[in-house]
C-alpha positions as CSV (number, residue, x, y, z in Angstrom):
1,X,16.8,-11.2,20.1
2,X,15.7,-14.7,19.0
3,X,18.5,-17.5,19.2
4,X,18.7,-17.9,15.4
5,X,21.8,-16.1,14.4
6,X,19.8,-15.2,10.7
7,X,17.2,-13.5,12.8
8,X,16.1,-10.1,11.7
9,X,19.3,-10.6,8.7
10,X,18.1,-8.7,6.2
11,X,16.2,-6.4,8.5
12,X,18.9,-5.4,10.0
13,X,21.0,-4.9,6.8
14,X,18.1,-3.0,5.6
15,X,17.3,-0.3,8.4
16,X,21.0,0.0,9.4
17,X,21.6,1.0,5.8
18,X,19.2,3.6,5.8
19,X,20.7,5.0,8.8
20,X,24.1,4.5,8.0
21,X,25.1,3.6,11.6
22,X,24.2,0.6,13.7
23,X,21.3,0.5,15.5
24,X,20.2,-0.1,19.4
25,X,18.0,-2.3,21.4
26,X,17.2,-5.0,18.5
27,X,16.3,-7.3,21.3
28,X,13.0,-5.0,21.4
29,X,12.3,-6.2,18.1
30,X,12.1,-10.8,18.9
31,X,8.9,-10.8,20.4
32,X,7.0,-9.6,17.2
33,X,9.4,-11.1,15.0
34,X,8.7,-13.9,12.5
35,X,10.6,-15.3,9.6
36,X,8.5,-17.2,7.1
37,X,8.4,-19.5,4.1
38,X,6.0,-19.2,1.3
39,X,5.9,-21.2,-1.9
40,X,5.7,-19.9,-5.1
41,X,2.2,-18.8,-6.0
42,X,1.1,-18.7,-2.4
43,X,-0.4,-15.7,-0.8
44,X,1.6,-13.6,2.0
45,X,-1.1,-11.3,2.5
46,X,-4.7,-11.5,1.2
47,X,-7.0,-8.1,0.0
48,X,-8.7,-6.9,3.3
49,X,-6.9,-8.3,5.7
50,X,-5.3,-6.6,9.0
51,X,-1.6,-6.8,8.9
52,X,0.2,-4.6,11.1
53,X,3.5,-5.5,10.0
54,X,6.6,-4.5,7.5
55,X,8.1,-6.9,5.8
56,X,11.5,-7.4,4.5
57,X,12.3,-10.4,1.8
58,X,15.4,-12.3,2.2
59,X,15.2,-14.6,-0.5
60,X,12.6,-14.5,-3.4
61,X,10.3,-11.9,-5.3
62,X,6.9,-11.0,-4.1
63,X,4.3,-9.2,-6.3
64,X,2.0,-6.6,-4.5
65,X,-1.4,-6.4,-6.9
66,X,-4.9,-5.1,-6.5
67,X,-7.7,-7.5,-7.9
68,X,-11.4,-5.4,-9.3
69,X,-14.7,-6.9,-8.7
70,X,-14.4,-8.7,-12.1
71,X,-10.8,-10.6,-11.6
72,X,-8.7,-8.4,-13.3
73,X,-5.0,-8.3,-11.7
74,X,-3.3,-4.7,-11.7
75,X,0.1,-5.2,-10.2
76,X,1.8,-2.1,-8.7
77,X,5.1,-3.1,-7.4
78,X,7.5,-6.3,-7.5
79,X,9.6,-6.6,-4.8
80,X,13.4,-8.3,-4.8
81,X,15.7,-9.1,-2.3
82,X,16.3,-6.4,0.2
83,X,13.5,-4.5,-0.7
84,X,10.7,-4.2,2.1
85,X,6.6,-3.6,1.9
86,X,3.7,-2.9,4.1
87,X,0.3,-1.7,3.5
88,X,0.1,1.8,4.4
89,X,-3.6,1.2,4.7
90,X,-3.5,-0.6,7.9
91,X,-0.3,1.1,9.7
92,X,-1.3,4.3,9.5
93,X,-4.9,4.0,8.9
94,X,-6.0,1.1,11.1
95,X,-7.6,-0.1,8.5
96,X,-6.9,-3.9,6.5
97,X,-4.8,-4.4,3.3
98,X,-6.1,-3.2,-0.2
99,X,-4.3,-5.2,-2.0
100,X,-2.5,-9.0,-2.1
101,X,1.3,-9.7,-1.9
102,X,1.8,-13.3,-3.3
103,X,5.3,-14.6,-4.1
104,X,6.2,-15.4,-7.6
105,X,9.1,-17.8,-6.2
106,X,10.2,-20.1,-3.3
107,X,10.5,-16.8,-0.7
108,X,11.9,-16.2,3.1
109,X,10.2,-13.2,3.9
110,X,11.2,-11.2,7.3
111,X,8.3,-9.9,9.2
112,X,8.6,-7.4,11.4
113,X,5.9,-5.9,14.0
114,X,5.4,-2.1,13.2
115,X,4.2,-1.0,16.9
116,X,8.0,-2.5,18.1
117,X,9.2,-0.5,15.6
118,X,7.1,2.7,16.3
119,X,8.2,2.3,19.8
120,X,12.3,2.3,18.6
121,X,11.6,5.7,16.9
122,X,10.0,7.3,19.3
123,X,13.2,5.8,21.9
124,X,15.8,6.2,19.6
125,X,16.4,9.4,16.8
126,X,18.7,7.2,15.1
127,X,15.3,4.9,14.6
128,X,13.6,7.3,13.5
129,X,16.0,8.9,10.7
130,X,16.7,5.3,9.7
131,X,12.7,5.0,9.0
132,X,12.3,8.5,7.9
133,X,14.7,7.7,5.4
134,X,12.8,4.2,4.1
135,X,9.7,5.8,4.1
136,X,11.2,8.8,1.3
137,X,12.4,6.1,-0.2
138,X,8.9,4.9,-1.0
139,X,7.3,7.5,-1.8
140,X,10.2,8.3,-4.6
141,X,9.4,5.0,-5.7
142,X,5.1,5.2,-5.5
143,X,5.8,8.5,-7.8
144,X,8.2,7.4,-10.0
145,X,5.4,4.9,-10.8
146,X,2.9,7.0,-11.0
147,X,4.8,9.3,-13.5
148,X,5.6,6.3,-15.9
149,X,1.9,5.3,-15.9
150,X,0.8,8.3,-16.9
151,X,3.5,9.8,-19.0
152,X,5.1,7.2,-20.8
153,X,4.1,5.2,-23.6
154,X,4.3,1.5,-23.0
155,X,7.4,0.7,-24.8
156,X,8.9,3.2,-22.8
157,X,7.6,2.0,-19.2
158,X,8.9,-1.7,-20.1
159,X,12.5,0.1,-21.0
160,X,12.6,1.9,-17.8
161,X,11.7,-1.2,-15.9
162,X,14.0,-2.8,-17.6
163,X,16.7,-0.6,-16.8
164,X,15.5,0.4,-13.2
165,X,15.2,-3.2,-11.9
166,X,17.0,-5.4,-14.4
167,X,17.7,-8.1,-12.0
168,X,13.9,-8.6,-11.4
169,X,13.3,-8.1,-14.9
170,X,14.7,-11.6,-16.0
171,X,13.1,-13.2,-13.6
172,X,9.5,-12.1,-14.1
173,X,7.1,-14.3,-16.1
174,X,5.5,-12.3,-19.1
175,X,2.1,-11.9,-17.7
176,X,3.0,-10.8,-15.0
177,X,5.4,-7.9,-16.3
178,X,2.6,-7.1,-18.7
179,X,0.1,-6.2,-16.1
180,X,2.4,-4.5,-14.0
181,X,2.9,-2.2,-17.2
182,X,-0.7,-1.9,-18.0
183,X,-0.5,-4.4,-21.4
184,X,-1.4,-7.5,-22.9
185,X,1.0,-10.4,-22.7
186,X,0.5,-10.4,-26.4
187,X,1.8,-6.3,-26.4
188,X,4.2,-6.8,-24.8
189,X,5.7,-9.8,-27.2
190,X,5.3,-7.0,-29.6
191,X,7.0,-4.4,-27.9
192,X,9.7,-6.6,-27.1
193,X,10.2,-7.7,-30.6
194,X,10.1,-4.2,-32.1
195,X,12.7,-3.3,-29.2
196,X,15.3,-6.3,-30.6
197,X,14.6,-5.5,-34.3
């Protein structure tokens, strides 16, 4: 494991969590291991890039957003501290990233290389339940998403997110929480002034 006693922090909190027991050979884990700094507004990940990796954010938010041919920005996820993201795309796939993670504040962001940990779940079951698990977690997630977009109205997607993720809620500027719930800035300033009345 890399000499910085932070390395793979969050990671570890993460993964361990999910498997609810500590976890061997983390040393397998330094070589592809990076830790990096991104400034607000700057890019982690472009569209159609090949980026074999999961990340984990320590510190920060990150926004996860596809762009369409004419520059409009649909954004499917935030992501907080704790959470993690990679583009299925590429890891399973092969293929490159379909959309952009860029972070929306000062962020430390945990990068992990997804071959090292392929190779700890095909080594270790404890591995694999541990990513098993993360992975159902996501996919809840992707379809509890998908059932607000198509279900709900959107005064009633901005009180779910509100209530789901409250702590990313406050944080979030209003255009970006307006295209992550498929509105106008200037409908959402409605919505939320109907919601206080």
């Amino acid at each position: 494991m890399s000499a910085d006693p932070l390395a793979l922090q969050q990671a570890r909190l993460l993964i361990e969590g999910a498997a609810g027991a500590a976890l061997p050979d983390w040393e397998a884990l330094a070589p592809g291991y990076r830790l990096g700094a991104y400034g607000r507004g700057e890019d982690v990940f472009a569209a159609g890039q090949w980026q074999p990796f999961v990340y984990v954010l320590r510190q920060g938010m990150v926004k996860l957003s596809y762009n369409t041919e004419q520059g409009e920005e649909w954004i499917k996820s935030f992501i907080g501290e704790g959470d993690f993201f990679a583009c299925p795309n590429v890891l399973v796939a092969g293929g490159k990233t379909d959309y952009a993670a860029v972070a929306l504040e000062d962020c430390l962001i945990e990068q992990l290389d997804f071959a090292a940990l392929q190779a700890l779940t095909e080594r270790h079951p404890a591995w694999q339940r541990a990513i098993r698990q993360l992975l159902a977690l996501h996919i809840v997630r992707k379809e509890r998403r998908e059932r607000e977009l198509l279900t709900l109205r959107p005064d009633e997607r901005y009180l779910a997110f509100v209530r789901g993720q409250p702590a990313l809620a406050t944080r979030l500027q209003q255009r970006d929480l307006a295209h992550y719930l498929g509105v106008t800035p200037e409908a959402l300033s409605r919505i939320r002034k109907r919601l206080r009345a």
